[in-house]
C-alpha positions in Angstrom: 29.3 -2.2 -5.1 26.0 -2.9 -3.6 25.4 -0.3 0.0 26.2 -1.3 3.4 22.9 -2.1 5.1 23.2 -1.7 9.0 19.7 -1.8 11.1 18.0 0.8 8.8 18.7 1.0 5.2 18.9 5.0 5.4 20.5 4.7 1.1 19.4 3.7 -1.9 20.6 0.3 -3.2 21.1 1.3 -6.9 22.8 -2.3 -7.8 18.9 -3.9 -6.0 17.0 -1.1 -8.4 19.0 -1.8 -11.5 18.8 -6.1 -10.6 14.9 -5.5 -11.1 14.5 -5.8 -14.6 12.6 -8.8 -14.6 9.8 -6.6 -13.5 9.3 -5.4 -16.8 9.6 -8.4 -18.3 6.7 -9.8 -16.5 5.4 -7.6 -13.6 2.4 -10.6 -12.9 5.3 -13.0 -11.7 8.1 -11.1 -10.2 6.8 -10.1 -6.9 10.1 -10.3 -5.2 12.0 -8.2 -8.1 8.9 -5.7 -7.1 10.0 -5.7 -3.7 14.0 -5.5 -4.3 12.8 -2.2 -6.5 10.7 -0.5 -4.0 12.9 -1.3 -0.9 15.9 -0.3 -3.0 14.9 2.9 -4.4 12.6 4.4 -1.6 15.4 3.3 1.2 15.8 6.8 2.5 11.5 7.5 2.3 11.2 4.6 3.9 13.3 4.8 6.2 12.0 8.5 7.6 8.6 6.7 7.9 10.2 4.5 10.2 11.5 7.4 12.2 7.9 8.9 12.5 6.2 5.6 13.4 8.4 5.5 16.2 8.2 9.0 17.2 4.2 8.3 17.2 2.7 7.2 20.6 0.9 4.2 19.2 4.0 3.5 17.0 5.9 2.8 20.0 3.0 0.6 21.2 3.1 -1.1 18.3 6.9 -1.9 18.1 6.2 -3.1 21.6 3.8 -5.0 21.2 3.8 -6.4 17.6 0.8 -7.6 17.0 0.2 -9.8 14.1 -2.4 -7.8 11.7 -1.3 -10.0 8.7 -2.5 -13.0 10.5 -5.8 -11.4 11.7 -6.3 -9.8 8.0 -5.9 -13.2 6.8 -8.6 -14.9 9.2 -11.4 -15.1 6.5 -13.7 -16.9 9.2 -13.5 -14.0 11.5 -13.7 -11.2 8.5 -16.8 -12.5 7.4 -18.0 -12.2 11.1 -18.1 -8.6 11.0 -21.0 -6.2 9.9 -21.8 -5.0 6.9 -20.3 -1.8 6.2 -17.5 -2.0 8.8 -13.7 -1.5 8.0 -13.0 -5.2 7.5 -16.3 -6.0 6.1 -14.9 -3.8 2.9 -11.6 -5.2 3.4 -12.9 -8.6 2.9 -15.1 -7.2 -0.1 -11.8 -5.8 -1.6 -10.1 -9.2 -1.0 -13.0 -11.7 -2.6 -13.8 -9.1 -5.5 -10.6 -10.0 -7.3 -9.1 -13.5 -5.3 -6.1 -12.0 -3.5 -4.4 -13.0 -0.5 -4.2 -10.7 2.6 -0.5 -9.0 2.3 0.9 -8.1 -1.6 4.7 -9.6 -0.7 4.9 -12.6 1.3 6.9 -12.3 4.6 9.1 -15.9 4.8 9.9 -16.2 0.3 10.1 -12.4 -0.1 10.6 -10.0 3.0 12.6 -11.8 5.3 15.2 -13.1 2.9 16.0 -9.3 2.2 15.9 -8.9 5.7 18.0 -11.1 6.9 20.2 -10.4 3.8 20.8 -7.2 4.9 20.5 -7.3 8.2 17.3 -4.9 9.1 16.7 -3.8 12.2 13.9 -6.4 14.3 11.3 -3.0 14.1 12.2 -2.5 10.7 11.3 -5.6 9.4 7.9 -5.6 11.7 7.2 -2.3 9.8 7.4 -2.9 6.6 5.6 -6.8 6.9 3.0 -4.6 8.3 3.2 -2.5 5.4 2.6 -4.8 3.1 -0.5 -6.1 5.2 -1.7 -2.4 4.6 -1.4 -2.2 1.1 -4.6 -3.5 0.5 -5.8 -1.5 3.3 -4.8 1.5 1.8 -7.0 0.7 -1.0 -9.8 -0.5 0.8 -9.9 3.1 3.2 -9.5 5.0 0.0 -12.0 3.6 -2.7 -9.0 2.4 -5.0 -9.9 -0.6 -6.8 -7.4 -3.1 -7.9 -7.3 -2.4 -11.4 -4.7 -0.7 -13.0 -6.6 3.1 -12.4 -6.9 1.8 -8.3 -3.2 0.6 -8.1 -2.3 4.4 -9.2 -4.4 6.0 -7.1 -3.6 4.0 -4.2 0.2 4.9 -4.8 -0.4 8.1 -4.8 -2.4 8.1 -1.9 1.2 6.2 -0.3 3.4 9.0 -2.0 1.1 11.4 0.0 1.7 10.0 3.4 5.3 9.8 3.0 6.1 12.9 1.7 8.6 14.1 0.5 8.3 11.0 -1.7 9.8 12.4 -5.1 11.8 8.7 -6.3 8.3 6.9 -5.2 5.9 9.4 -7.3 8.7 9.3 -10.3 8.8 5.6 -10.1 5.1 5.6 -10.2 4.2 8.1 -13.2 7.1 6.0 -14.9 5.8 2.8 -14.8 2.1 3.2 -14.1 1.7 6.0 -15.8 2.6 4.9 -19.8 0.3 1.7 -19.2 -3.3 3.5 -18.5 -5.4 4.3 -21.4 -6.3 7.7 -20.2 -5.3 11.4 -21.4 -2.1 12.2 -19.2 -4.5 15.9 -17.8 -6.4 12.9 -16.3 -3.9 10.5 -15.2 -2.1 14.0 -13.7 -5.0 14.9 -12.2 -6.0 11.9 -10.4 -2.5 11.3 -9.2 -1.8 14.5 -7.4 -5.8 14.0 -6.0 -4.1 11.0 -4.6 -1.1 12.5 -3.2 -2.8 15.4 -1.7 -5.2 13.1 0.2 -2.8 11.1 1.5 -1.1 14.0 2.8 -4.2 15.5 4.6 -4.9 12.0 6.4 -3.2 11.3 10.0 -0.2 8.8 9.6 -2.0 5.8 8.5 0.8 3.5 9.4 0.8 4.0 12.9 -3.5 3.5 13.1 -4.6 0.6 15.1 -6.5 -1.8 12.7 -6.7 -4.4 15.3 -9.3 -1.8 16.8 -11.0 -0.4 13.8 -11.8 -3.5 11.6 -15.3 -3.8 13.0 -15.9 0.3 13.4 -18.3 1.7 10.2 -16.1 2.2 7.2 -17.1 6.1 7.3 -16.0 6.4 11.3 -13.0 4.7 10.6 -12.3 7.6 7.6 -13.8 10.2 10.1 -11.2 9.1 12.4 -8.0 8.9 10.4 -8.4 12.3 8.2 -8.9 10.8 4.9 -11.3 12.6 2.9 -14.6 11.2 1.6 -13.9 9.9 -2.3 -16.4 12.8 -3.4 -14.5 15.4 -2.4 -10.7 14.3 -3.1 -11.6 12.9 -6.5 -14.5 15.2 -8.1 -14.4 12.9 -11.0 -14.3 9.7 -9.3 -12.2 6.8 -9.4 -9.9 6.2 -12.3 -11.1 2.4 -13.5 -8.7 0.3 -15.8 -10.1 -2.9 -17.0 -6.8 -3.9 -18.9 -4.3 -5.4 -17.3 -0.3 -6.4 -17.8 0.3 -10.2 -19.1 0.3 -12.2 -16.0 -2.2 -10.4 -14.0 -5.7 -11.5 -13.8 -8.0 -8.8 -15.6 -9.9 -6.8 -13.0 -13.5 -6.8 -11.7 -14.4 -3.3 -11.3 -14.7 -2.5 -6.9 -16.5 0.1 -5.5 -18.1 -1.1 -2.0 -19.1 2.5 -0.7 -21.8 2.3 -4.0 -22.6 -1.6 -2.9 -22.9 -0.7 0.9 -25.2 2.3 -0.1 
């Protein structure tokens, strides 16, 4: 029997997390399976970030406001307006380097069918389409390229910030893990590297982009607590060039070396 949803999905759907198994048959073309798997398992993490965002003073602001980052991510004309090594400068690099879209799940075929299916609170919904308008914005403020090596890193560096995150890192080493070509001390390594920057950086979720996109990419950092790549990742970034069938093979992103 699937869970009773009511406002904030504070249980794990295990019915959702099990119906996912056309992820593995084709991960490149099953974003909404990818969804139904992440929403289902990490219900309870996910719902204790939404807890803290509102606790947060510019969380509340947010939630009273609601403005529309996804829409202003997605403004290329205005992106490309901004200065070289600013916040959405790189964003836009990040974006371009590999064709994506602004925003991993799209809000009206993927988010707000689940939303309305099981009827999520109106600030829950507005935090996790912004979520998904910061995925890529997670990777662009760490140094995580798309790849295989970047998507890792980057979920580790989300693991961190939404601690304790145990289902999230399992599901991660699980299903990431087995597909990089590296020795598992480095893969290890470079995950926990993730995690523990994640946790040293301010709550990321509750940051106002709207503010920061034309700010340096280094005062933006600076600002939210997240280390410099150097430091958190003494061997650098982990780069993957293969990818999973359906996916289009990566072209390797590292803007801080561009900018410089």
């Amino acid at each position: 029997m699937a869970a009773a949803f009511t406002g904030v999905p504070e249980q794990r759907d295990w019915p959702a997390v099990f119906g996912s198994w056309r992820l593995l048959a084709n991960p490149g073309k099953n974003g909404g399976s990818a969804f139904e798997l992440i929403v289902g398992l990490a219900a309870p993490i996910l719902a204790r970030s939404y807890h803290q965002l509102r606790a947060h003073p510019n969380g509340r602001r947010l939630f009273a406001e609601k403005p529309d980052l996804l829409a202003l991510l997605g403004d290329d004309d205005y992106l490309a307006s901004l200065p070289a090594g600013s916040l959405g400068h790189a964003y836009r690099s990040f974006l371009r380097t590999n064709r994506l879209d602004a925003g991993v799940f799209d809000v009206d075929t993927v988010i707000r069918p689940i939303a309305e299916r099981r009827g999520w609170d109106d600030d829950f919904f507005y935090m996790m389409r912004r979520g998904t308008a910061l995925h890529d914005m997670f990777h662009t403020l760490g140094g995580y390229g798309p790849d295989m090596g970047g998507e890792f890193g980057n979920l580790g560096f989300h693991c961190g910030q939404m601690e304790p995150s145990g289902a999230l890192k399992a599901l991660t080493l699980g299903l990431l893990g087995p597909l990089i070509p590296a020795s598992p001390r480095r893969k290890l390594r470079y995950f926990r590297e993730a995690v523990r920057r994640g946790q040293r950086a301010d709550n990321l979720m509750a940051a106002p982009y709207e503010e920061l996109l034309d700010k340096p990419l280094a005062e933006v950092r600076e600002l939210l607590g997240i280390e410099p790549t150097a430091r958190a990742h003494r061997d650098g970034h982990l780069f993957i060039g293969w990818m999973p069938p359906g996916m289009t093979p990566p072209t390797r992103w590292d803007y801080d070396a561009g900018v410089a």
